[in-house]
DRENKOLDO-682422 format. One record per residue: residue in three letters; x, y, z of N, C-alpha, C in turn; residue number from 1. Coordinates in pm, 1 decimal. Each point is the difference from the previous one (the first is absolute). Layout:
REM residues N
type	nX	nY	nZ	caX	caY	caZ	cX	cY	cZ	seq
ALA	X	Y	Z	X	Y	Z	X	Y	Z	NUM
...
//
This chain:
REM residues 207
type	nX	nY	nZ	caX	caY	caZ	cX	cY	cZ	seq
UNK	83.2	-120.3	0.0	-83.2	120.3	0.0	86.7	125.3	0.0	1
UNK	55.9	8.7	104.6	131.0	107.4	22.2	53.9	41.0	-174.6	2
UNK	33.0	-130.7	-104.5	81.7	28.5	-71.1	-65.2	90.4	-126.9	3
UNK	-166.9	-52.4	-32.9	-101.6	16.8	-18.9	-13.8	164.9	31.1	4
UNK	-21.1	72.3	108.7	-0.8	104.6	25.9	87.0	111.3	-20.8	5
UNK	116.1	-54.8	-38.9	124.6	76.6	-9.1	-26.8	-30.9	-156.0	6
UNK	-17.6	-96.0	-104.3	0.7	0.1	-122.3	-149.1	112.2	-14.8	7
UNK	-54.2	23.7	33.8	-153.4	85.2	-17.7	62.0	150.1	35.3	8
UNK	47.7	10.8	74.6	43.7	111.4	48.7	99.6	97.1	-72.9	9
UNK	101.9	-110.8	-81.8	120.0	44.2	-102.1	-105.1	42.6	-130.3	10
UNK	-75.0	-119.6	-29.4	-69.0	55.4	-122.9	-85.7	141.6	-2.2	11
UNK	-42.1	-8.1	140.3	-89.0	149.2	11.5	90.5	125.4	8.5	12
UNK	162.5	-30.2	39.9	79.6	103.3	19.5	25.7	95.8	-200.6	13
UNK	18.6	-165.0	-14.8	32.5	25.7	-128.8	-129.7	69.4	-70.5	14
UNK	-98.8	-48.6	9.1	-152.1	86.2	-61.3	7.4	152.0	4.7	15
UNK	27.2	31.1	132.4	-35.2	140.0	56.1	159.7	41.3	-82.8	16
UNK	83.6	-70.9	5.6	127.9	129.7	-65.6	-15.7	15.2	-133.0	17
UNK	-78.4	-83.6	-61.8	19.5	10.9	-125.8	-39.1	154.9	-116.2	18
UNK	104.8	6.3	-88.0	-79.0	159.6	-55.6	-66.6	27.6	-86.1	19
UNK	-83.9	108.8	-13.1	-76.5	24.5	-34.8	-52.2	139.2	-97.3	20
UNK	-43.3	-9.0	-96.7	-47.8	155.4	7.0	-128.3	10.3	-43.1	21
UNK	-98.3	-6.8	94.7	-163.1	-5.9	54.7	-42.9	133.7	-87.2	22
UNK	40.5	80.8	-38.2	-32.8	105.6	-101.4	-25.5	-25.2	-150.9	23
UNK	127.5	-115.3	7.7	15.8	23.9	-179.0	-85.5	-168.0	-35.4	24
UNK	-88.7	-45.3	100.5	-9.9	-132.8	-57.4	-214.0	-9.6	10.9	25
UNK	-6.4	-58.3	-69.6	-173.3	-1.8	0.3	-19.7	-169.1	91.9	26
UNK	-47.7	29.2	109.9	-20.5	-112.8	77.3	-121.6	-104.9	-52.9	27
UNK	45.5	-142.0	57.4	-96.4	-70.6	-115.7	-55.1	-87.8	101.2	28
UNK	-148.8	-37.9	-43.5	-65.7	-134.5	159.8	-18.8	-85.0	-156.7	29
UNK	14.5	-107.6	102.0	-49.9	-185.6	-111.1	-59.7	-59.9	102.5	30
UNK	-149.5	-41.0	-50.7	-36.4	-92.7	80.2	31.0	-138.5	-97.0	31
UNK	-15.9	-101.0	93.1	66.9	-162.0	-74.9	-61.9	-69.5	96.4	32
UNK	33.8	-159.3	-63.4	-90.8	-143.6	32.6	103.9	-33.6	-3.1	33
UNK	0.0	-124.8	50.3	103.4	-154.7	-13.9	-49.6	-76.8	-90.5	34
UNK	39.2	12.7	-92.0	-136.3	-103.8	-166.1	87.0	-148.5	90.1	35
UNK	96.7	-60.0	51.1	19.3	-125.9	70.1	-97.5	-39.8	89.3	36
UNK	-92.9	51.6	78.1	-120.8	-42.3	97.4	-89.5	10.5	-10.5	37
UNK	-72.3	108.5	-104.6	-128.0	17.8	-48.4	-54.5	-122.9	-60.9	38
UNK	57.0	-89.8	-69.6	-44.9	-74.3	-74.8	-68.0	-170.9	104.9	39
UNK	54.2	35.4	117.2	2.2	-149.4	110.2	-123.7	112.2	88.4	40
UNK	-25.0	156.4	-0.6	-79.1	31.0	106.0	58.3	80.6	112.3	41
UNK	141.0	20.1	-41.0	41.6	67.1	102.5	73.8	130.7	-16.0	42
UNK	-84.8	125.4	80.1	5.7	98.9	-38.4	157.7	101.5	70.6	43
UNK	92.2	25.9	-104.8	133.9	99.5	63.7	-8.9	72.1	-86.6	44
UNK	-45.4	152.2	54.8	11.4	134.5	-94.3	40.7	103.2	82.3	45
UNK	-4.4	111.0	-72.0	100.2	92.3	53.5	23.8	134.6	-57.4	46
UNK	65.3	129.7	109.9	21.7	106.2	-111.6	109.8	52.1	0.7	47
UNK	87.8	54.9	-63.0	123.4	50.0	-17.5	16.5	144.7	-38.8	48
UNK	50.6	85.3	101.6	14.0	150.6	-39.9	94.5	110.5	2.6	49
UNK	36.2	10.5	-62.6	137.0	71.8	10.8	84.3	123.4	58.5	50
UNK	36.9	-33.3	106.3	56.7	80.3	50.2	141.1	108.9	-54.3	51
UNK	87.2	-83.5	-52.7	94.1	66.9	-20.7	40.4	-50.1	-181.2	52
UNK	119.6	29.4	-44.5	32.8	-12.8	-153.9	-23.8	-155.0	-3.4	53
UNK	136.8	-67.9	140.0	-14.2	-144.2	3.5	-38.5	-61.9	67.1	54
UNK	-118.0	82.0	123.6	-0.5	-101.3	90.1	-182.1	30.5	21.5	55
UNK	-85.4	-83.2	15.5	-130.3	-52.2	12.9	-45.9	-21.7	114.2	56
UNK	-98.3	-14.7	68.4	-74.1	-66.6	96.4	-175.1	-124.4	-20.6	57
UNK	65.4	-91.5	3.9	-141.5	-82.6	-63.1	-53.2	-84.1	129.0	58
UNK	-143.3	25.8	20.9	-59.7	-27.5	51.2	-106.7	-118.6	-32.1	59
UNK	-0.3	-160.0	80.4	-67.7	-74.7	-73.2	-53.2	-97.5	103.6	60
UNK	-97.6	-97.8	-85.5	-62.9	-68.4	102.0	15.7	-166.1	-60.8	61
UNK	-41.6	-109.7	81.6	-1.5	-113.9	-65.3	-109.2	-42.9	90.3	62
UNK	-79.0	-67.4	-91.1	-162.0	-91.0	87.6	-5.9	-115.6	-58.6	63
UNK	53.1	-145.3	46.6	-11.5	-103.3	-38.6	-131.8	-54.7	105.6	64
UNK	-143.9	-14.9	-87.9	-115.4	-56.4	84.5	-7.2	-139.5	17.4	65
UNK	77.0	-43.6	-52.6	-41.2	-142.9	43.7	8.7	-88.2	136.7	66
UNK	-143.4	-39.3	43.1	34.8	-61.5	119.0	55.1	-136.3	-55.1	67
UNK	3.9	-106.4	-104.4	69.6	-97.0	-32.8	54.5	14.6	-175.7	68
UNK	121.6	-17.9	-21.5	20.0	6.5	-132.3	87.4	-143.4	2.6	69
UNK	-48.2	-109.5	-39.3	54.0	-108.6	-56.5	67.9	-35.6	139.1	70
UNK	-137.4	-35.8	48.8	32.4	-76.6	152.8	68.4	107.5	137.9	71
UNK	34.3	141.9	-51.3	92.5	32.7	83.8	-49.7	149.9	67.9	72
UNK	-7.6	43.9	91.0	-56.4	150.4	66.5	70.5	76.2	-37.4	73
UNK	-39.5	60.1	-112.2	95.2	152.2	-7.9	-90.0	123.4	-40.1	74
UNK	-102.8	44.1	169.1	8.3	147.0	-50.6	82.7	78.5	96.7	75
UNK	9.0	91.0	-115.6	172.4	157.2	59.9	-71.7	103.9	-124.1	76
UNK	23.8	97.4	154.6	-109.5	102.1	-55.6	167.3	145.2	67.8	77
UNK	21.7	-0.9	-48.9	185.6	130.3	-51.6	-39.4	143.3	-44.1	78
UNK	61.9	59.9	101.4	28.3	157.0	-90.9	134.6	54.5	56.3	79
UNK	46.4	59.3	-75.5	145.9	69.8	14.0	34.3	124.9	-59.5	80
UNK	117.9	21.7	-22.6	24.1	91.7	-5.9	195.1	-5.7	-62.2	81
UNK	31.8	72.0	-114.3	131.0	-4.1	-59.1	65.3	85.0	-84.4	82
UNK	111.4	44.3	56.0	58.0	97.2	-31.8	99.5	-65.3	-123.5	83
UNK	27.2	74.0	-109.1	83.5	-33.3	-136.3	53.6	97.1	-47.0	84
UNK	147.8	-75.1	-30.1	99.9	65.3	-62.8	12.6	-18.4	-136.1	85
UNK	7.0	44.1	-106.1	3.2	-46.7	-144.4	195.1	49.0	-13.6	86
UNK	43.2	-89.9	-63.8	135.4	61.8	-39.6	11.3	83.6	-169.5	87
UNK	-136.7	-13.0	-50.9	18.1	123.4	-124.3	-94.4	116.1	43.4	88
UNK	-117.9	-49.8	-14.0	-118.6	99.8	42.9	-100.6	-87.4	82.5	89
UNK	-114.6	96.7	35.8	-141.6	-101.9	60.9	-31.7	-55.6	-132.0	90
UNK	-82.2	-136.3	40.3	-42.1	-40.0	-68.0	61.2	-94.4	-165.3	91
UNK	149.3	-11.7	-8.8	67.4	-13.8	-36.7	116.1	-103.5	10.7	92
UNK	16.0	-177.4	-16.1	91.7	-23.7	12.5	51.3	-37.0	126.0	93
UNK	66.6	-53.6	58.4	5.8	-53.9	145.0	27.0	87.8	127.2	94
UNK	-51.7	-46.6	99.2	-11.9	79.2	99.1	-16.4	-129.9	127.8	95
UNK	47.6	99.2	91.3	2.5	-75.8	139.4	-125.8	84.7	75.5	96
UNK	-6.4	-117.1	108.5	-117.0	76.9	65.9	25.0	-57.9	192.9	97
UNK	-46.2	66.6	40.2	-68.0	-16.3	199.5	-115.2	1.4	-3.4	98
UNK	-69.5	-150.1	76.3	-114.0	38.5	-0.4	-37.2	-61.5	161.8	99
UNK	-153.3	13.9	7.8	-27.5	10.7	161.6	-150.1	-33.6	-43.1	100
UNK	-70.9	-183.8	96.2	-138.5	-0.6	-63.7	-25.6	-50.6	181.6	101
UNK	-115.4	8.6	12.3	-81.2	-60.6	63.0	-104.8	-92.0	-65.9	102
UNK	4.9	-131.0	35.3	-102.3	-123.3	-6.2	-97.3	-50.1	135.1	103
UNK	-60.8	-22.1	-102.8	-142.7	-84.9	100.7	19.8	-139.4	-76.6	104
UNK	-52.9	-115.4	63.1	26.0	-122.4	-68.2	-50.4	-121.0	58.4	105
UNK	-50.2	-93.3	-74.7	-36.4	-71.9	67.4	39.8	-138.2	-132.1	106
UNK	79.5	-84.3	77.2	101.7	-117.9	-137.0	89.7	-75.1	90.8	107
UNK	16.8	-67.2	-140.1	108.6	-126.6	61.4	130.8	76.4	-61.4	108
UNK	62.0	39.0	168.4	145.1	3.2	-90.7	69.5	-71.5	-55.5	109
UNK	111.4	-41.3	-113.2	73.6	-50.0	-76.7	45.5	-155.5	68.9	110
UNK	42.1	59.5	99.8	32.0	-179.6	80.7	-96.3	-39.0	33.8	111
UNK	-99.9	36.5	-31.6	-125.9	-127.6	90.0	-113.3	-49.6	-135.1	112
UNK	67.3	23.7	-157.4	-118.7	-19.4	-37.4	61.7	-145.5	-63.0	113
UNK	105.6	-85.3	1.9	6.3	-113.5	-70.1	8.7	-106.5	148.7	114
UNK	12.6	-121.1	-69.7	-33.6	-115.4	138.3	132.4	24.2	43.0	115
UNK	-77.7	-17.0	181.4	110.0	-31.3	107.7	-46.4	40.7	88.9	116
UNK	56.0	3.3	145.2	-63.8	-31.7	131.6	51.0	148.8	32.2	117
UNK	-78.3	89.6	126.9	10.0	118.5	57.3	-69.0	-58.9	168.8	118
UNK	139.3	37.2	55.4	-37.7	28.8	220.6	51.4	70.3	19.6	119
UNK	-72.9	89.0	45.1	20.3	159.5	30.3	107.3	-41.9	133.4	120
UNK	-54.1	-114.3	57.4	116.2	27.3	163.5	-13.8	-166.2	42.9	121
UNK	80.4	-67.1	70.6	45.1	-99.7	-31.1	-145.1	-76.0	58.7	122
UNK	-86.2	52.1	82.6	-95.6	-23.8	86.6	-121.5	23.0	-106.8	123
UNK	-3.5	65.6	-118.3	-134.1	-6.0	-76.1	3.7	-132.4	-62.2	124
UNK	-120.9	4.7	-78.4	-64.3	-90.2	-79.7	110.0	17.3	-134.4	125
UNK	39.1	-119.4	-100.4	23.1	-2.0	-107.0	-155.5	1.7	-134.9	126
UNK	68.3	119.9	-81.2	-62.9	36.8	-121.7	56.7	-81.1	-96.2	127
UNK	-61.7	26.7	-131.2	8.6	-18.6	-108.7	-3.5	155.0	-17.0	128
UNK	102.8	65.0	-74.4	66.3	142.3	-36.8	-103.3	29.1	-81.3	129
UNK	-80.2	-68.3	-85.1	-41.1	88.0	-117.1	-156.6	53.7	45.3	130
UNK	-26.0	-65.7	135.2	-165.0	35.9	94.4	35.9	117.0	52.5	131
UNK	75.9	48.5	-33.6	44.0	107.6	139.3	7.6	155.2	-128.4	132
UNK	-59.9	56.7	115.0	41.6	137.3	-97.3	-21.1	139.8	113.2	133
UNK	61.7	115.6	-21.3	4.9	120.9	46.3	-104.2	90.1	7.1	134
UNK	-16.9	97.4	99.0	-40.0	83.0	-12.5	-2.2	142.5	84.4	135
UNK	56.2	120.8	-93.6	92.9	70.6	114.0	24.6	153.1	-119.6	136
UNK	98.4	89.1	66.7	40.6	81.1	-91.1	131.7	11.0	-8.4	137
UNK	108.3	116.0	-67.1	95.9	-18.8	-20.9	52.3	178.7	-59.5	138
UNK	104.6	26.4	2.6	108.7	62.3	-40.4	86.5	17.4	-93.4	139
UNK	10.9	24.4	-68.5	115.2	-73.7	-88.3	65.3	136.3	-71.2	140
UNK	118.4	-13.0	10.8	122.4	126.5	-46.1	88.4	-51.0	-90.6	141
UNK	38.8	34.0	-95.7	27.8	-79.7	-136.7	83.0	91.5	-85.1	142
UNK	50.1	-45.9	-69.5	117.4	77.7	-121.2	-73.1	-70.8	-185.6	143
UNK	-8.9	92.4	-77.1	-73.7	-38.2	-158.0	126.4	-5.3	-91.0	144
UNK	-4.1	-75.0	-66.5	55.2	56.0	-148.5	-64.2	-29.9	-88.9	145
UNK	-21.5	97.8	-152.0	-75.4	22.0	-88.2	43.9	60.0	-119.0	146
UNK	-95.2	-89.6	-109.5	68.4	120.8	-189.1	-149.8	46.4	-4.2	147
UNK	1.2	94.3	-30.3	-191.0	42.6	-47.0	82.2	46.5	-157.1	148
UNK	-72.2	13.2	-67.5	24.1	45.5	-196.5	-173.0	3.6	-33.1	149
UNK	19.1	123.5	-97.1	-106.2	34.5	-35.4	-47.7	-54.8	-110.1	150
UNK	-157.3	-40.9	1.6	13.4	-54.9	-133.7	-128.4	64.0	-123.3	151
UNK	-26.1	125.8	56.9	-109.8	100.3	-91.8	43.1	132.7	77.5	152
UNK	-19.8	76.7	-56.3	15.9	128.7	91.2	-104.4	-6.9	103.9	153
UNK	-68.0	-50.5	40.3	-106.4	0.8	156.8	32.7	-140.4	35.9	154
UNK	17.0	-79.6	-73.9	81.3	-135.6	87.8	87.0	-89.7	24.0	155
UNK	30.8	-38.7	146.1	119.0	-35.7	16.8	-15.5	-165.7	44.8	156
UNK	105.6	-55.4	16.4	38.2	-133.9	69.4	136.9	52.9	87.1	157
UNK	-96.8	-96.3	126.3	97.6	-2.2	75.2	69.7	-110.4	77.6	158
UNK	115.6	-40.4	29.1	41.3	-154.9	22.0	51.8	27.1	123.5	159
UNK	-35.3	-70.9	95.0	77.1	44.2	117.7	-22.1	-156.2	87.0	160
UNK	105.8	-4.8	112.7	12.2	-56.2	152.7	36.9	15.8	111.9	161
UNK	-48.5	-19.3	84.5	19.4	72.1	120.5	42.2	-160.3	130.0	162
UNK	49.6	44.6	122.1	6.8	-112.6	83.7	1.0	136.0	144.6	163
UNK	12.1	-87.1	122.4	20.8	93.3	63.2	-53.7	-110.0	175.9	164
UNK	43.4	99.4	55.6	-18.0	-87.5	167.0	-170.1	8.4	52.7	165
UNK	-104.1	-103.5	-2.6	-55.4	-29.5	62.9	-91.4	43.6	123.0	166
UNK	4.7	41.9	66.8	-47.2	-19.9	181.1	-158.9	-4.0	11.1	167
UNK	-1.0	-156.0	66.4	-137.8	-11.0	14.8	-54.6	-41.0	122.7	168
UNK	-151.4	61.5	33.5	-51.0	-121.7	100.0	-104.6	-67.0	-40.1	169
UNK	-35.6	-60.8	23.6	-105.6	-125.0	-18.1	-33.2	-82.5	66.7	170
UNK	-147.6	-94.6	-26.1	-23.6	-93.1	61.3	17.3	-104.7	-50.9	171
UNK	13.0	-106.9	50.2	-3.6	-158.3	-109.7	-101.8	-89.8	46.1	172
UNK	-73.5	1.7	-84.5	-151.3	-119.4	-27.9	0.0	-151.1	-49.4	173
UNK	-76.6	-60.9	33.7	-12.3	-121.7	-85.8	-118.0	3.1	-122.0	174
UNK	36.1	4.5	-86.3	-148.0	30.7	-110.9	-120.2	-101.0	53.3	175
UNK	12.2	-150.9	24.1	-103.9	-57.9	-15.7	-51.4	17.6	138.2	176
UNK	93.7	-31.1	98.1	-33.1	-4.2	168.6	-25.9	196.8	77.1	177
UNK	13.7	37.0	-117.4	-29.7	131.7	87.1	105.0	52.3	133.7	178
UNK	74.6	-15.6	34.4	84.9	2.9	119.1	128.9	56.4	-35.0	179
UNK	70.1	52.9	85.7	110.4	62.3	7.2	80.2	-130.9	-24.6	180
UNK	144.3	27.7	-34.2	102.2	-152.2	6.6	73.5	69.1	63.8	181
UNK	19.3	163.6	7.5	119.4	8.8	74.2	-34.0	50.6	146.9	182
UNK	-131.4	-43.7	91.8	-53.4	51.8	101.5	118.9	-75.3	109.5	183
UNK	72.4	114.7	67.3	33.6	-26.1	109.2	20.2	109.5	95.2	184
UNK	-83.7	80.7	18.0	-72.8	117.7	67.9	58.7	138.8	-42.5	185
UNK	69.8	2.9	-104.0	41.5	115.6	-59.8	-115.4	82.0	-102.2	186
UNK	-16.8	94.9	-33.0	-121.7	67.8	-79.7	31.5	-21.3	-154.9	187
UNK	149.4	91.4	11.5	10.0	-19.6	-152.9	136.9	-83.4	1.1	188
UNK	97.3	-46.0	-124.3	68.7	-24.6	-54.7	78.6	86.0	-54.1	189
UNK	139.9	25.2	11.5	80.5	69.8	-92.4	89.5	-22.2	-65.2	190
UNK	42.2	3.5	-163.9	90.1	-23.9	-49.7	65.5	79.5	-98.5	191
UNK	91.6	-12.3	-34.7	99.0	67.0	-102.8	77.6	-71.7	-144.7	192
UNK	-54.4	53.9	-93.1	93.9	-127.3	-102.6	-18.6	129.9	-121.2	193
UNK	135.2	-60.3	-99.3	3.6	78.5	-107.2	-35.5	-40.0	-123.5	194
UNK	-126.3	68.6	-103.9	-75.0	-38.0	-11.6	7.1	71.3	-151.7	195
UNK	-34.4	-50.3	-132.8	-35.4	83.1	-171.7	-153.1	25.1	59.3	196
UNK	-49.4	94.4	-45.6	-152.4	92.4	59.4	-20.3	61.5	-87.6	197
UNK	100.7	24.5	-95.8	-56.7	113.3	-85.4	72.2	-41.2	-167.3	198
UNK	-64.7	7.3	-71.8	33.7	-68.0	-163.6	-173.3	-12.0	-117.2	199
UNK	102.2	37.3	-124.7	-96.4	10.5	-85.2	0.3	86.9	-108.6	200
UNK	-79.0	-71.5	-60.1	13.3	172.2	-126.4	-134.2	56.7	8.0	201
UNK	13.0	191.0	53.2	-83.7	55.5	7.4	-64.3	18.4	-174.3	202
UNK	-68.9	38.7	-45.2	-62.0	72.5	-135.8	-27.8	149.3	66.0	203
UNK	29.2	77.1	-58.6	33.2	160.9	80.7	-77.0	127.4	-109.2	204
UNK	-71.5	52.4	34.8	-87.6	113.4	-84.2	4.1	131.6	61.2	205
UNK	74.2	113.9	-65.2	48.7	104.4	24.9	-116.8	124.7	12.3	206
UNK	-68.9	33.8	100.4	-75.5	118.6	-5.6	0.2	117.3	-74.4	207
//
């Protein structure tokens, strides 16, 4: 996390120094989709507005509704917030980014959705990993990289990925039995892991 915070922190140093001349430039907003999730139902859009020659602020959300998609709990309902550096101009060609989301969620994280056994403490009951699923919120502070290229004068593509540190609490359920697995008089659960959260190609339309 620590390292995480200090990488967010350099990129934002770098945002704010970057130069500018806010006079001579016509500022531009794009709103955009993820054409990668629309097509399964799951909605990541977003807006992008320009602050400086090279550097942006995009604001976005992600709503995956599904209470089961192919056996497995994944709704995550995301909004954030990300600051971007372009190394030619906005909107232009690759760029780094800091970003900062809050999640709501309710899923099987990554280790619990294929077979194998989960005991929360040596004294619980043994699971089968893939009955078990979360539900909780989360944090997450993250570093992007990205090419956006234009491909009409009002529209763009944009390619990007992001990863970044985690922090969550949650509860852990049994889907069929209804019950906590990890009840041993604590409320919530907390964990930390580093995590891809953010990826895709936006489709981007210039106001």
């Amino acid at each position: 996390m620590k390292k995480t915070i200090l990488l967010f922190s350099i990129i934002l140093g770098f945002l704010s120094n970057a130069q500018n001349q806010d006079s001579a430039i016509s500022k531009k907003i794009y709103v955009k989709a993820n054409a990668l999730f629309l097509p399964i139902g799951i909605l990541n859009a977003g807006i992008e507005y320009q602050l400086k020659d090279k550097v942006t602020l995009q604001a976005d959300v992600f709503i995956s509704p599904w209470k089961s998609f192919a056996g497995t709990y994944m709704q995550v309902y995301m909004a954030g917030f990300e600051g971007r550096y372009y190394f030619k101009e906005a909107f232009k060609h690759w760029y780094v980014g800091a970003n900062i989301s809050g999640a709501r969620f309710i899923m099987q994280k990554y280790f619990f959705t294929g077979n194998g056994i989960a005991q929360y403490t040596p004294e619980s009951p043994i699971y089968d990993s893939k009955d078990l699923y979360q539900d909780g919120y989360a944090i997450i502070i993250g570093a992007t990289l990205g090419y956006q290229f234009q491909l009409s004068e009002r529209w763009n593509m944009d390619l990007y990925l992001g990863a970044g540190s985690a922090q969550s609490l949650y509860k852990g359920y049994h889907k069929e039995l209804g019950i906590r697995y990890d009840d041993d008089g604590r409320t919530w659960n907390k964990s930390g892991e580093w995590v891809p959260y953010r990826g895709g190609v936006m489709i981007s339309y210039k106001l």
